[in-house]
C-alpha positions as CSV (number, residue, x, y, z in Angstrom):
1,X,80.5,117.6,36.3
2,X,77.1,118.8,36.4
3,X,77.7,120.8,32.2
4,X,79.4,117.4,31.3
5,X,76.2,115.2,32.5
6,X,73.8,117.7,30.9
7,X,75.5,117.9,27.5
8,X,75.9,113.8,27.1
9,X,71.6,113.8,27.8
10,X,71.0,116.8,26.1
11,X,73.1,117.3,23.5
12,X,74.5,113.3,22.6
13,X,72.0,111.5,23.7
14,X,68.8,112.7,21.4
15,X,71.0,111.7,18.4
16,X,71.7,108.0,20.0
17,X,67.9,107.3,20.5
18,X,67.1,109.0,17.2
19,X,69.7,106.7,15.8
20,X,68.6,103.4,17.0
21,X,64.7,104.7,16.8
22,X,65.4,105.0,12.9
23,X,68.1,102.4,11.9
24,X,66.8,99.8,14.1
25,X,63.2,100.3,12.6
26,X,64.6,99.2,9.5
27,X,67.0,96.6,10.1
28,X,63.9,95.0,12.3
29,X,61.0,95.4,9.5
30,X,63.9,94.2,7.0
31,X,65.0,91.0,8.7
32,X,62.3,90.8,11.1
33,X,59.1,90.7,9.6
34,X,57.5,88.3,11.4
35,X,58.0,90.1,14.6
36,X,56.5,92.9,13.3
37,X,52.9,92.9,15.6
38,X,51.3,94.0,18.4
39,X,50.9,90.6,19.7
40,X,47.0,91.6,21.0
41,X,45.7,89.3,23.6
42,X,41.9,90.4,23.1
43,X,40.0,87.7,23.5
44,X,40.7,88.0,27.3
45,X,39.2,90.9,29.1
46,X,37.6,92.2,26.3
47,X,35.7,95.1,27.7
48,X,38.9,96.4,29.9
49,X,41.1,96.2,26.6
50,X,38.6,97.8,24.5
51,X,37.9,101.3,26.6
52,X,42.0,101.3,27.6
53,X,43.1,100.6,24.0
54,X,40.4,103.4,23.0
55,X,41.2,106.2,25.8
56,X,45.0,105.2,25.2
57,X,45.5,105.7,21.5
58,X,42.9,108.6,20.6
59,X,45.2,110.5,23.9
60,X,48.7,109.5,22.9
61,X,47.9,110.5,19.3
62,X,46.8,113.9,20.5
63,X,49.9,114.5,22.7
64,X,52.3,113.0,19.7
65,X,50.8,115.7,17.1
66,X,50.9,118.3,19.8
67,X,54.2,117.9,21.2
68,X,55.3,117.5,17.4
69,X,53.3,121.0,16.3
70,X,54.4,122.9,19.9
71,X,58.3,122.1,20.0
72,X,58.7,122.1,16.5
73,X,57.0,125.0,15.2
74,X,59.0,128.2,14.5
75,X,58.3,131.2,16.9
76,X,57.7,133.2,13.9
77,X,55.1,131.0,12.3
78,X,52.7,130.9,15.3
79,X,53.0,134.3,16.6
80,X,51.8,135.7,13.7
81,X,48.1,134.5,15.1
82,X,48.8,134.2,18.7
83,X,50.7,135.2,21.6
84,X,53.5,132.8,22.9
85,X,51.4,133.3,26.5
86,X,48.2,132.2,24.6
87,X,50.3,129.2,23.2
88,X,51.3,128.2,26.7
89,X,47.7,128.2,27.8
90,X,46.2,126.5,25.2
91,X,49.4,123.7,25.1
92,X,48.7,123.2,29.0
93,X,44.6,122.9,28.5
94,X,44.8,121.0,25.4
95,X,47.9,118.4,26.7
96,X,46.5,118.1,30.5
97,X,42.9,117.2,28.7
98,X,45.0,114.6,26.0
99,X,47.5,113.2,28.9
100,X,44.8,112.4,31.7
101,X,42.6,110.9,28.9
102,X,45.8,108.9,27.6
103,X,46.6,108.2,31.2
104,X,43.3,106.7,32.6
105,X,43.9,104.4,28.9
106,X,47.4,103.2,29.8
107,X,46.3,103.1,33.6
108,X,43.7,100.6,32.8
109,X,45.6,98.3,29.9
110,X,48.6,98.3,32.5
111,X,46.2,96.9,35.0
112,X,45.0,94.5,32.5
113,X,48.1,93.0,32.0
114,X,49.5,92.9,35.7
115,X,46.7,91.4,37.2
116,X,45.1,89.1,34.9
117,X,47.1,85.7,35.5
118,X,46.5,84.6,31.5
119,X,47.8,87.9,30.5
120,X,50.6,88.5,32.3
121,X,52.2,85.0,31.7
122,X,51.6,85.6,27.8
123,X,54.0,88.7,28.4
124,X,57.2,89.6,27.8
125,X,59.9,91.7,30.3
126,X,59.8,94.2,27.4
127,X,55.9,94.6,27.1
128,X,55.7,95.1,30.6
129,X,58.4,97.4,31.0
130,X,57.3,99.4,27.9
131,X,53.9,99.9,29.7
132,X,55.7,100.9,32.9
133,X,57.5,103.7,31.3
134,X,54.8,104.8,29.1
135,X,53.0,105.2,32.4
136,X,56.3,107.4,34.1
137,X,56.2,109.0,31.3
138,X,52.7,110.1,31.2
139,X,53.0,110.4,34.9
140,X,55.9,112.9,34.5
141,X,53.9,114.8,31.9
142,X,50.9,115.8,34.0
143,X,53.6,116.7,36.8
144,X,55.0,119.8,34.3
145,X,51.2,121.3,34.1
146,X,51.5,123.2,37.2
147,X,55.3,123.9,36.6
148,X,53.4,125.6,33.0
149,X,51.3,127.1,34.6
150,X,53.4,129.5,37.1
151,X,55.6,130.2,34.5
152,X,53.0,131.9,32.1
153,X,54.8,133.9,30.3
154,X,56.0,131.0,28.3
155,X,59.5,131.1,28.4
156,X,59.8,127.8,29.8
157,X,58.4,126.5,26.8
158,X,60.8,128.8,24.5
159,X,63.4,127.2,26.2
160,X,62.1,123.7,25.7
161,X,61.5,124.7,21.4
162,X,64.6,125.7,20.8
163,X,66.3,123.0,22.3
164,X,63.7,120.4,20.3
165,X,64.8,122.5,16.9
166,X,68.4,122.6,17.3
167,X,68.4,119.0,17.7
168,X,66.2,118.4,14.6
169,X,68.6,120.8,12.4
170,X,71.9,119.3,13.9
171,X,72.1,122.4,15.6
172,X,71.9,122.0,19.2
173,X,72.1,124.3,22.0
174,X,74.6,124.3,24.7
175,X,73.0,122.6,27.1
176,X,73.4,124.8,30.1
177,X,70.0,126.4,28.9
178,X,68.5,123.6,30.4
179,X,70.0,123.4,33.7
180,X,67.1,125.9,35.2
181,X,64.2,123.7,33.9
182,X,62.8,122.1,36.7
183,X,63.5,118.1,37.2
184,X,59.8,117.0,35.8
185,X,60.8,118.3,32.8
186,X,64.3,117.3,32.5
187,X,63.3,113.6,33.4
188,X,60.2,113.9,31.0
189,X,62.5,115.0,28.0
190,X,64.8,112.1,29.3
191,X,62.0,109.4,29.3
192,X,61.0,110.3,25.8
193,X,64.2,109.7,24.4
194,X,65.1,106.3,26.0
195,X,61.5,105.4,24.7
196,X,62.6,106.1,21.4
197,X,65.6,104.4,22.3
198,X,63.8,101.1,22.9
199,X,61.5,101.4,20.1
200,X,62.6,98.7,17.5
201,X,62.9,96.2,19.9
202,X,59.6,96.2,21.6
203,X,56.0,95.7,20.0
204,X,55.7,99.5,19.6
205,X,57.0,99.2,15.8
206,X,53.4,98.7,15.0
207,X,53.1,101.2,14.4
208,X,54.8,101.8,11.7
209,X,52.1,99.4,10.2
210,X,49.2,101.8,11.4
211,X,46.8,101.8,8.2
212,X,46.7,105.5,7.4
213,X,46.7,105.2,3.5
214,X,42.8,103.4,4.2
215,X,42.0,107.3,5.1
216,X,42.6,108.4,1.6
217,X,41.4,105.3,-0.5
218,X,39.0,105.9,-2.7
219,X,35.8,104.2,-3.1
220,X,34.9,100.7,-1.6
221,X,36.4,97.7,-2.1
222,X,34.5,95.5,-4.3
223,X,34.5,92.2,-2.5
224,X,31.6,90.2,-4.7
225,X,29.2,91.2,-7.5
226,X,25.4,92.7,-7.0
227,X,24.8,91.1,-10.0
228,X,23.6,87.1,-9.7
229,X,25.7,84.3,-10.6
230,X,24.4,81.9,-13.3
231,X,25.3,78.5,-13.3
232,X,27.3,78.5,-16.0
233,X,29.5,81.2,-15.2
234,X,29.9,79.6,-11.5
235,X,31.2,76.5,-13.2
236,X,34.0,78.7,-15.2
């Protein structure tokens, strides 16, 4: 029973969420378009949103690109410049400094939205309950950092990458490897993939609409001319 329950999360279930993460992403920005927001409510709390939006983004950015870079990186690449021990240090400094930064963000905009009578009305059962387990999640995430820790050696995290690689080349493990993680980890791999389960049908598509091409564009735009405006050619 227990091989049964861990190949259906471990081994079926990545390729449901990353199913309906993708497909659903399309069918909503294809038939949906209206929907597609972040539905802000910032005119209310202004100061609150500002530092939790802030702490929350520039932390959950971090952690996405690191998770991405640590799980997904070949053993072979990174070990040519460090040791998988000094990998597992840096991953546990670097992601408990990003998570309690993205934490004390998500704390403060779940607050926001909870307590504030105006806000909370304005929400939805899916922008709370995206916030909740956001918040479990990160939660769940600062819980494996001592877990890291006494296993320095790394292997935990080996374990972890391989699993994360086979998945992304339709190889996956057999999922017994997992069964001596510990259960922070195991629900923390878990959470992730329900969230992006549940990611075309909550605001969280925005950002797909994050405005990364402005990084790269060059110049500035030209919105009116330094040169004056006769008469004449304001009449044509």
């Amino acid at each position: 029973m227990r091989d049964a329950i861990f190949h259906i999360l471990f081994v079926w279930y990545p390729y449901v969420a990353l199913t309906a993460f993708l497909i659903g992403s399309l069918i909503r920005f294809d038939r949906e378009q209206y929907s597609w927001r972040a539905s802000s409510s910032q005119i209310l709390r202004k100061r609150q949103l500002a530092w939790g939006s802030n702490l929350f983004h520039a932390g959950v950015l971090f952690l996405f690109l690191g998770h991405a870079a640590g799980l997904l990186t070949p053993k072979f690449i990174y070990t040519l410049f460090i040791t998988v021990e000094q990998k597992q240090l840096i991953a546990v400094i670097a992601g408990g400094i990003a998570g309690l930064i993205c934490f004390i963000g998500l704390t403060l905009l779940l607050h926001r939205r909870l307590y504030d009578p105006r806000i909370r009305v304005t929400s939805t059962y899916m922008d709370l309950a995206v916030l909740m387990i956001l918040w479990v999640q990160l939660s769940l995430g600062l819980l494996t950092l001592p877990f890291s820790l006494a296993h320095s050696d790394g292997s935990t995290m080996l374990v972890l990458a391989h699993w994360a690689q086979g998945i992304l080349t339709l190889q996956p493990v057999d999922a017994k490897t997992l069964q001596g993680l510990s259960f922070p980890y195991l629900a923390h791999l878990v959470l992730g993939m329900t969230i992006f389960l549940i990611f075309p049908f909550s605001r969280l598509v925005h950002v797909w609409s994050a405005p990364v091409w402005y990084l790269g564009r060059r110049g500035y735009q030209v919105v009116r001319s330094r040169r004056p405006i006769t008469v004449k050619q304001a009449a044509e």
